[in-house]
Phi, psi and omega in degrees: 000310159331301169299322168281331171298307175323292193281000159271128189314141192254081192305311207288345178259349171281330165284330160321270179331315174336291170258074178009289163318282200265026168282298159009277237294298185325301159310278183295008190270323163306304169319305191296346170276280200301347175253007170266331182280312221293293176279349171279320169268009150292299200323287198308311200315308194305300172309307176313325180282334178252008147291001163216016153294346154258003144307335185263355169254029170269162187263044158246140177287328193217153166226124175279104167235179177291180186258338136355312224261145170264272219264179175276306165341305166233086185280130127318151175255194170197194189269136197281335158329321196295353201270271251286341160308310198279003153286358185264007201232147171290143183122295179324101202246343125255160128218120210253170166249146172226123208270157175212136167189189204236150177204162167244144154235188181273107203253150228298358216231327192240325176101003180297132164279102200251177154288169194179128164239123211243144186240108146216170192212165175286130180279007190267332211221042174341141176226003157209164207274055159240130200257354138006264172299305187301350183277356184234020168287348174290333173294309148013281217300350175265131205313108175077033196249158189192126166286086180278144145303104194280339188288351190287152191292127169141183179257107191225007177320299176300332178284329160284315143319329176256000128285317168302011189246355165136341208258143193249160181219143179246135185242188158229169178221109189058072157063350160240165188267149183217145195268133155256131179227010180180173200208147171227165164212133176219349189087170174261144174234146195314026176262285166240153176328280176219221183212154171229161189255172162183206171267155176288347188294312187289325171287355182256352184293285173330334190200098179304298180301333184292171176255127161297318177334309218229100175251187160275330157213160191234132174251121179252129193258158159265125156341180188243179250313054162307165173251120189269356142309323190292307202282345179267334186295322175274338141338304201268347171268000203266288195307146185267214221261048088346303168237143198242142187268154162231126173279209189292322166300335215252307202287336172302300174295309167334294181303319187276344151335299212268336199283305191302351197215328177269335208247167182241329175332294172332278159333300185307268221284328166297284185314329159303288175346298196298324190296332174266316193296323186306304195315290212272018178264313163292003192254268192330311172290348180282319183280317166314291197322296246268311188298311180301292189304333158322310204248017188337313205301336165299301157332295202293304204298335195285318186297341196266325198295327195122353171291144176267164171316276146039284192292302192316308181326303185340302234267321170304304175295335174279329162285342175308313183299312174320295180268022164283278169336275172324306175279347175290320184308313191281304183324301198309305205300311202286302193302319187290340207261319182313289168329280181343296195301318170311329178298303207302335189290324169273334197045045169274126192230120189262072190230151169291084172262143198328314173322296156317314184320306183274003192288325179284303205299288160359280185308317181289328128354239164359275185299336149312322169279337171291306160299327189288349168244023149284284208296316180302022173288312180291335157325311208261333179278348182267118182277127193295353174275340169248352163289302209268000000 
């Protein structure tokens, strides 16, 4: 089978070439599909990813939310009793509350007002797996202190360079002044700029109006080998019906659920995808068709010489496969630098991982091929009897 492959004339990359132009044309049309799939599945990923990064670094077995709250961003609150209840269920070795909300400030380097989303919790009692931050909780504790994203969307070079170099900055927020005093780094997501971190004492400064009472998540740590179903399950059967337990894995698909069913984001960027999948099915079937009706008189003769439908087909799909390969190749290179420029622009994280990569090329397959068995429909009807 080898030996024969070797040794079979390559019809389909010699009808390519032929025509220059329109090999070109055929390329870039495949690349401009494949980098349109490209940015539409960076765009979501990014989403999905930073609308859960910090669902996905909290430091807990089980999570409490209200059973209202859609998202982490925007929690509903519920009653901070429900933690001292949920000690009462065996296992349960803490649940601490974690305050969340959303607010603008200023920000310290241009004085532009952006959104910002501040966290806080007892610093005594890390409530997510950075150690960034835990290693600066002591800074917290002191009155009107804040823990910046250095990764938040905007201009903050010089405000990062003078913490890191030891020096702290005050910025205000609703009229009050407030300290940076540490960097952390996790990103911004389409939601807010960035997040600033702090104490509970300091979130309440911030956000007058909110209750100590009414927190937003409740983090629950476990004994050490508890099962940790049984324990969520008796939470939710303990706790009234305000609040719902998740374990860790679970409040991560919620989130990533909600986002995915709730949202027109979602969507949006799924319907770009197919629209570049069409796009490069109609560039590729145009070319195919056009190539084809060009060599009929070839085609027939071949059919006349005794080759079957079968070998002609081949000879179509190889070239579809031909410009699959080939237009894909420039599309990866164009989509990483895109990626790059969006990331710096956005502070979004927009990256190629090989996975995608091969996820296009697939798709880019498929779609070559698919016009390649569109265009052989006039192939297979053609008589060497009505040509000739």
């Amino acid at each position: 089978m080898f030996k024969a492959l070797k040794n079979r004339t390559p019809l389909g990359w010699l009808q390519l070439k032929h025509d220059k132009f329109r090999l070109l044309t055929a390329l870039s049309g495949i690349a401009f599909a494949d980098i349109l799939i490209f940015m539409q599945l960076g765009f979501m990923n990014a989403l999905y990813t930073t609308n859960t990064q910090y669902a996905r670094k909290i430091d807990g077995d089980i999570i409490l939310t209200s059973t209202q709250a859609t998202n982490f961003t925007r929690p509903y609150t519920f009653p901070r009793r429900r933690l001292y209840q949920a000690m009462d269920i065996p296992g349960v070795e803490s649940a601490e509350p974690v305050y969340i909300g959303s607010l603008s400030w200023r920000n310290p380097q241009n004085r532009e007002k952006t959104s910002m989303t501040v966290i806080g919790f007892d610093p005594e009692q890390p409530a997510f797996d950075l150690p960034e931050v835990n290693s600066q909780l002591d800074k917290v504790k002191i009155p009107d202190t804040v823990l910046f994203d250095k990764a938040s969307r905007g201009e903050y070079d010089e405000v990062i360079s003078q913490i890191e170099a030891g020096k702290t900055i005050t910025t205000e927020i609703d009229r009050t002044t407030v300290t940076i005093d540490g960097l952390f780094q996790v990103g911004a997501s389409f939601q807010d700029d960035g997040a600033l971190i702090t104490s509970t004492q300091n979130f309440m400064r911030l956000f007058p109006r909110k209750e100590p009472g009414t927190v937003s998540l409740g983090v629950v740590k476990l004994a050490p080998g508890r099962n940790l179903e049984a324990v969520r399950a008796a939470l939710n059967a303990y706790l009234t019906e305000d609040v719902k337990a998740y374990t860790y894995q679970e409040y991560v698909d919620s989130e990533l659920a909600y986002i995915q069913a709730s949202t027109a984001i979602g969507f949006v960027f799924t319907l770009g995808t197919l629209m570049g999948f069409i796009v490069g099915i109609v560039i590729v079937y145009q070319v195919l068709s056009t190539d084809v009706n060009d060599h009929m008189a070839e085609y027939a003769t071949f059919k006349a010489m005794g080759y079957r439908n079968i070998y002609l087909l081949g000879v179509v799909f190889e070239e579809a496969l031909i410009l699959s390969i080939i237009g894909f190749v420039p599309s990866v290179a164009i989509a990483a630098g895109l990626y790059h420029l969006t990331a710096m622009a956005t502070a979004l994280p927009i990256v190629l991982p090989v996975s995608r990569a091969v996820t296009v090329l697939i798709i880019t397959i498929v779609m070559c091929s698919v016009s390649g068995a569109i265009a052989t429909r006039k192939l297979q009807a053609a008589d060497p009897a009505d040509i000739f």
